[in-house]
C-alpha positions as CSV (number, residue, x, y, z in Angstrom):
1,X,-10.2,21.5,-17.7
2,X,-13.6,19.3,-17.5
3,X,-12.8,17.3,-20.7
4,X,-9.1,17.1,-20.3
5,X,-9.9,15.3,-16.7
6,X,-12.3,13.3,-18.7
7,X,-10.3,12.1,-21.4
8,X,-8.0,11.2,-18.7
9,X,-10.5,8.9,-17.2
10,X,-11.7,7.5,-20.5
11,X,-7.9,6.2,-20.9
12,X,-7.8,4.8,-17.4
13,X,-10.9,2.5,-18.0
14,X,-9.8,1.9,-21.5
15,X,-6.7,0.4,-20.1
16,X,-8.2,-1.0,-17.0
17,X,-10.7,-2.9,-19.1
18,X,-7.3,-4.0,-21.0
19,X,-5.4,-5.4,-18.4
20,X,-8.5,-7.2,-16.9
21,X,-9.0,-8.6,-20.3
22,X,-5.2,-10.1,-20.3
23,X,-4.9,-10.8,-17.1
24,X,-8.4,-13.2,-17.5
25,X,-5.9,-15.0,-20.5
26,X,-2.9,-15.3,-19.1
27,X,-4.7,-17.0,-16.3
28,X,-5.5,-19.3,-18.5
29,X,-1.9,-19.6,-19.5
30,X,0.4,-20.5,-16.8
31,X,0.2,-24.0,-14.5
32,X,-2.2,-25.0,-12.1
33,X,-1.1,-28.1,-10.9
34,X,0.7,-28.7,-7.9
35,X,3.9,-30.3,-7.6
36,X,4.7,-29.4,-3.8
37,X,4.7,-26.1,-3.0
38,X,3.1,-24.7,0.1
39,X,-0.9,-23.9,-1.2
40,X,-0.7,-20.6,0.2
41,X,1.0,-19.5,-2.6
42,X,-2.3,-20.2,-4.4
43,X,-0.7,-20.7,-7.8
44,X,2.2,-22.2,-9.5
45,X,3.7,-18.6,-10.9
46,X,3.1,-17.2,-7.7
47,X,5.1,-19.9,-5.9
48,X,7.9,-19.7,-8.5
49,X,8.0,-15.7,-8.3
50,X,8.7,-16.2,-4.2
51,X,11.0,-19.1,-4.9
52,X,14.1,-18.5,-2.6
53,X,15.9,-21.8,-2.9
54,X,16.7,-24.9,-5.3
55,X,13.9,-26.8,-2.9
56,X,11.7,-24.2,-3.8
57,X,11.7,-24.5,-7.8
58,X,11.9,-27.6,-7.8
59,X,8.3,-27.7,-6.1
60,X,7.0,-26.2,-8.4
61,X,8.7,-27.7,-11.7
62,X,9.5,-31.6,-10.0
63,X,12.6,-33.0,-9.0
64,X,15.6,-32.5,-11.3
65,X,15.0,-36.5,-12.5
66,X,11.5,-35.8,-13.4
67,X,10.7,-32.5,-14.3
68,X,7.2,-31.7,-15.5
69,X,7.8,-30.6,-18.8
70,X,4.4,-29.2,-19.1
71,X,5.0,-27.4,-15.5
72,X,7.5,-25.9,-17.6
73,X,6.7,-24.7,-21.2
74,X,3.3,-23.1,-19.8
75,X,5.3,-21.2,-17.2
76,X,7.8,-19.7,-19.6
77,X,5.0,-19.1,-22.1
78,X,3.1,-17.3,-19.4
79,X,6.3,-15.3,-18.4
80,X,7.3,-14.3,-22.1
81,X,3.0,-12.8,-21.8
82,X,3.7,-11.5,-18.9
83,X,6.1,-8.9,-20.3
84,X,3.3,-7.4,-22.4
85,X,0.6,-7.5,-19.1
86,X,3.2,-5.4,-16.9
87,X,3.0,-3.0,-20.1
88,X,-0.2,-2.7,-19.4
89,X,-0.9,-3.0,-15.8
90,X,1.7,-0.3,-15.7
91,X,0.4,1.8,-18.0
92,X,-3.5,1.4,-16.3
93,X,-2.1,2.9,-13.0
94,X,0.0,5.4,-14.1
95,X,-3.2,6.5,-16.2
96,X,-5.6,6.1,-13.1
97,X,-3.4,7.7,-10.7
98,X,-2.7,10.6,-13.3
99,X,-6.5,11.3,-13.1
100,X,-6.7,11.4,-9.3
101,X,-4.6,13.8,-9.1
102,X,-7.6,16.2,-10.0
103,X,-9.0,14.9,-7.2
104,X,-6.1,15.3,-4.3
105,X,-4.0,12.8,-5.1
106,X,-0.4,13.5,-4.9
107,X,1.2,13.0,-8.3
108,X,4.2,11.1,-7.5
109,X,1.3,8.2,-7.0
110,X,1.7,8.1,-10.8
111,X,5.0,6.4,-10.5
112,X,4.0,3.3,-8.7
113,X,2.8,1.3,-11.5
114,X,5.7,2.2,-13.7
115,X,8.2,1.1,-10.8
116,X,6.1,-2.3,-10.3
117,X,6.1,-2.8,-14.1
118,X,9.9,-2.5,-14.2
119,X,11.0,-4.6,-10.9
120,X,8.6,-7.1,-12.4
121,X,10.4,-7.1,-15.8
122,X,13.7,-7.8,-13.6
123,X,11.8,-11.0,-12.0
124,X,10.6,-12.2,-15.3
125,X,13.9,-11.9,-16.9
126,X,15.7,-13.9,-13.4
127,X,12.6,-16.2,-14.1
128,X,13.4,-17.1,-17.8
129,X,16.8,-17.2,-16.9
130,X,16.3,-20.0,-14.0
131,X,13.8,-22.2,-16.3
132,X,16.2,-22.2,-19.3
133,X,18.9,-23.2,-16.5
134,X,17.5,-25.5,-13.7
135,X,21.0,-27.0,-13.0
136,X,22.4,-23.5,-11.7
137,X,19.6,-21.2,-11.5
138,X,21.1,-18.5,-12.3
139,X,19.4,-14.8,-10.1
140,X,17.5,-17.1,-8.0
141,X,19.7,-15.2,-4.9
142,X,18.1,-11.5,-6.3
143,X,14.6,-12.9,-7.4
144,X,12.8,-12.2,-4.0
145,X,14.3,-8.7,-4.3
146,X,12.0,-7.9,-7.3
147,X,9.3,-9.7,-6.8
148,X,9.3,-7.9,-3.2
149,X,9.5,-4.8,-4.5
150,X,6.7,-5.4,-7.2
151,X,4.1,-6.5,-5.1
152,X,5.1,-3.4,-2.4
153,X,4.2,-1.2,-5.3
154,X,1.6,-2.6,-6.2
155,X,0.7,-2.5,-2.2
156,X,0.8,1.4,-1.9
157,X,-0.7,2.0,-5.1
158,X,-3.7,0.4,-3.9
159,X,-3.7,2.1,-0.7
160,X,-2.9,5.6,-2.2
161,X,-5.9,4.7,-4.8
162,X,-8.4,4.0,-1.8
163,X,-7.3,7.0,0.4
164,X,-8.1,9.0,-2.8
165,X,-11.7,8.0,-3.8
166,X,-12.2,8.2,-0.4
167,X,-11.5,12.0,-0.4
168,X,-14.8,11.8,-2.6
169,X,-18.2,13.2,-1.5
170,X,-20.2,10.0,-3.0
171,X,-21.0,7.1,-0.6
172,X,-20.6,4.6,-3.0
173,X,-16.9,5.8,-4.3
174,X,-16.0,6.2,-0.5
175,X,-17.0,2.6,0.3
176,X,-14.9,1.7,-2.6
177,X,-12.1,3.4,-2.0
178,X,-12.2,2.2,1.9
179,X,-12.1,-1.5,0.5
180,X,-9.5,-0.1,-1.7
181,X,-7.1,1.5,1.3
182,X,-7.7,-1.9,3.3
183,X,-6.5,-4.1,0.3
184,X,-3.3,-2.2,0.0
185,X,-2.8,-2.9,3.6
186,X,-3.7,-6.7,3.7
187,X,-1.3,-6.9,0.6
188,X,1.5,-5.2,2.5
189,X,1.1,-7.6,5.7
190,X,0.8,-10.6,3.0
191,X,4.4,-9.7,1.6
192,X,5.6,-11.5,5.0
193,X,4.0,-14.8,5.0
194,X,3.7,-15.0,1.0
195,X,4.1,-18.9,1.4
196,X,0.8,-19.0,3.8
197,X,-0.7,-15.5,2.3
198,X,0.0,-15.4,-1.5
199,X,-3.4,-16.1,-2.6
200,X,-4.5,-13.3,-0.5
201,X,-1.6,-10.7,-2.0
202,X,-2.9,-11.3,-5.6
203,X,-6.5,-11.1,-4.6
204,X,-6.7,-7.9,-2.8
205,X,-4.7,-6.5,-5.8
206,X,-6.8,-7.8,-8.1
207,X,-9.6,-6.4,-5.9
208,X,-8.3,-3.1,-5.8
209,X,-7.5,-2.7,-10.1
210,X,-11.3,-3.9,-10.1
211,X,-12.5,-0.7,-7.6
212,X,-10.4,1.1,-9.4
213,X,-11.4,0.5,-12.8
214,X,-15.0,0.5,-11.9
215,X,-14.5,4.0,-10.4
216,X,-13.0,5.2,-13.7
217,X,-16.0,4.1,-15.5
218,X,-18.0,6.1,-13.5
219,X,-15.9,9.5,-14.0
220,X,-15.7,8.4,-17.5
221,X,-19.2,8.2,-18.2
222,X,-20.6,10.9,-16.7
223,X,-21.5,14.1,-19.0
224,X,-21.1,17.3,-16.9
225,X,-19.0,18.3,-14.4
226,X,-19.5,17.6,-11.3
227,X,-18.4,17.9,-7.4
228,X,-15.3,15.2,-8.2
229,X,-13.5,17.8,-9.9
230,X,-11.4,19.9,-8.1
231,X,-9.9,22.4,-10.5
C-alpha cells in the first residue's frame, strides 16, 4: 500500500512540474497589451474569457475599424495551447487529489480538475469561435457560463486540497494547506467582481497548484512510510 501511495505522488509532482512548466510558456504566449479593458482583469485572455458583451471584446481586440491584429493571432495561438494545458492542469489535479485520498480526502475531489478541464474546453472552443467571427460573435451569450464554472472548480479544488494537507500532522504541510483552503475562498469571492478581482482569481490558483505541487514533492521524496499514510 506504501509504494502504491507513492507512485501516486511521484505522478502528481510529475505532472504538477508539467503544468507549471506550460503554464510559464503559454504566459509567454498570449497578449499583454491593453486595449481598454478594466485592469482588474489583470490580463488580456483573462478579460476576453469574462467578456460578456460586443463592448467587452472589442476592448480587448480594438474597435471593429482597427482591430489589433497582433491582439489577435497571439490570443488564438494561446487558445489553440491552451487545449493541451487544460489536458494537463486536469490531469495534475485529478492525480493530486487521487493521492489525498489516502490521506482523508473524499474521492469525488478527484473529479474537479477533470470538470474544470472540460467547461474550459467549452470556453476555448466559444473563444476561437468569436475571434474567427468578430462581426457576430458567435457563444459569446454562453461564454461566462464556462468560464464561471471553470474557475468555481478550480475554486473548490483548491479549497478541498487545503482542508486536506491540513488534516496532516506536520506544521509546515498545515500552514500550506491553510494558505491553500483560503485561496480557494478568495478565488470563489473573486468570481463576482472578476472585472476588479481577476488578477487575484488566477493568482490564488496559481498559488494553490504551487502548495500543492510542492506538497507532492515532499510525499514523493520521502523513503519510508510515514504518519501521512493512513491505510
Amino acid at each position: 500500500m506504501f509504494q502504491k501511495t507513492i507512485e501516486s505522488w511521484r505522478i502528481a509532482a510529475l505532472l504538477g512540474v508539467t503544468t507549471v512548466g506550460f503554464a510559464a510558456y503559454i504566459g509567454t504566449v498570449f497578449p499583454t497589451s491593453n486595449l481598454g479593458f478594466p485592469e482588474g482583469y489583470g490580463t488580456a485572455v483573462i478579460a476576453f474569457e469574462f467578456a460578456r458583451t460586443p463592448a467587452d471584446v472589442h476592448a480587448v481586440f480594438g474597435p471593429p475599424d482597427g482591430l489589433d491584429r497582433d491582439t489577435l493571432s497571439r490570443m488564438d495561438w494561446g487558445n489553440w495551447l491552451d487545449f493541451g494545458f487544460m489536458a494537463v492542469y486536469g490531469a495534475f489535479l485529478f492525480a493530486f487529489h487521487r493521492a489525498t485520498v489516502s490521506i482523508g480526502s473524499p474521492s469525488v475531489a478527484t473529479l474537479l480538475g477533470p470538470v474544470a478541464a472540460v467547461c474550459d474546453a467549452f470556453e476555448n472552443t466559444i473563444l476561437l469561435g468569436i475571434t474567427s467571427d468578430l462581426s457576430t460573435m458567435p457563444g459569446l451569450p454562453w461564454l461566462r457560463l464556462w468560464v464561471t464554472l471553470k474557475f468555481a472548480a478550480l475554486a473548490v479544488s483548491a479549497g478541498v486540497g487545503g482542508f486536506t494537507m491540513l488534516r496532516t500532522p506536520h506544521p509546515a504541510v498545515r500552514i500550506g494547506g491553510a494558505f491553500a483552503a483560503g485561496c480557494g475562498l478568495v478565488a470563489l469571492l473573486a468570481l463576482v467582481a472578476p472585472d476588479r478581482l481577476g488578477e487575484a482569481l488566477v493568482s490564488s490558483i496559481a498559488l494553490a497548484w504551487a502548495l500543492f505541487l510542492t506538497f507532492a514533492i515532499g510525499q514523493s521524496v520521502r523513503g519510508s512510510p510515514s504518519r501521512f499514510d493512513r491505510a
